[in-house]
C-alpha positions, 0 to 999 in steps of 0.5 A, a space after each residue: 457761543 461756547 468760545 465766548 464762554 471760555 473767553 469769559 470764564 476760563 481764567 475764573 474756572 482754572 484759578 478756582 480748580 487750582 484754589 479747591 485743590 490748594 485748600 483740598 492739600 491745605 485741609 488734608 495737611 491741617 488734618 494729618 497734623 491734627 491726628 499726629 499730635 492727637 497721637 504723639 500726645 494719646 488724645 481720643 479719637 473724639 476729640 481727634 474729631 472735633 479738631 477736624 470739624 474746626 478744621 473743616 470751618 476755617 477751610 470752608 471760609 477760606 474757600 468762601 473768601 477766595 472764590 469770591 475773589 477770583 469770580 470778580 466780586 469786588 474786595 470792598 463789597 465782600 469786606 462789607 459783607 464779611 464785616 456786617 456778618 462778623 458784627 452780626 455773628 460778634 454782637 450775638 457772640 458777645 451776648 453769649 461770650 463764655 461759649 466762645 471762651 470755652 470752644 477756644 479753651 478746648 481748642 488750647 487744651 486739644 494742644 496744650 492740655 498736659 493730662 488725658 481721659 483716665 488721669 486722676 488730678 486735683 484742680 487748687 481752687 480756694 472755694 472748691 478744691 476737686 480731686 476726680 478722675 477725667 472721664 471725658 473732655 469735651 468741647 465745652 467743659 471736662 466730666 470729672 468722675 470724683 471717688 464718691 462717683 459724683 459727675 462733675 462738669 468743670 468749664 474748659 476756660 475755668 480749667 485753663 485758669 487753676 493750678 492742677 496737680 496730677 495725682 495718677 496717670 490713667 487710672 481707668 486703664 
């Protein structure tokens, strides 16, 4: 019985070992250079951690995707299974687009974004110019503290679209 068992199953254990330790390396990797950017670039450790959840998902589907394979589930059935959950999960998406849109901006201005938590900046919007202070940056949306200490929470996607002056660095401080 045990022998065949490890006739059976052995080549699936050992490809699923040598994949958990590769996606293990992958997502350590993933997250080291996430931190070293958040540093280079002085980005909160909030925000730091964010990244690494997003980090943590694409790595977890990776893992879903690859043991599947190497446990003999046929590729068409798990493209059917992937596609009927990615339809599901786009449709409901669609329905609620600006969210997608301003977790995908965050991602984008974790990276890109030129200021940080502390900067006094003035956002050129023709209907509503702002000038505040960055108090937070979210996953959706900054918190801008303005001089009449107003709160004002400006959508990370909008924030990508208008033209920003920096007016102080690190004000806060």
């Amino acid at each position: 019985m045990t022998s065949e068992f490890l006739e059976w199953y052995l080549k699936p254990i050992i490809w699923t070992a040598v994949t958990l330790i590769i996606l293990i390396i992958f997502r350590l990797i993933l997250k080291s250079s996430a931190r070293r950017i958040a540093k280079k670039t002085n980005k909160n450790e909030g925000r730091t951690r964010q990244m690494a959840k997003y980090i943590n998902v694409l790595v977890s589907f990776i893992a879903i995707f690859a043991l599947l394979l190497i446990w003999g589930v046929d590729y068409q059935n798990i493209a059917l299974i992937f596609s009927s959950v990615f339809a599901v999960i786009g449709i409901g998406l669609f329905a609620i687009w600006s969210i997608l849109s301003n977790i995908t901006s965050g991602i984008l201005m974790f990276f890109y974004f030129p200021f940080n938590i502390g900067d006094k900046i003035k956002i050129h919007d023709k209907e509503m110019p702002i000038e505040a202070v960055i108090e937070d940056i979210k996953a959706f949306q900054l918190h801008l503290r303005t001089s009449e200490n107003e709160l004002i929470t400006y959508p990370n996607n909008l924030i990508l679209q208008k033209p920003i002056s920096l007016i102080e660095k690190d004000v806060i401080n």
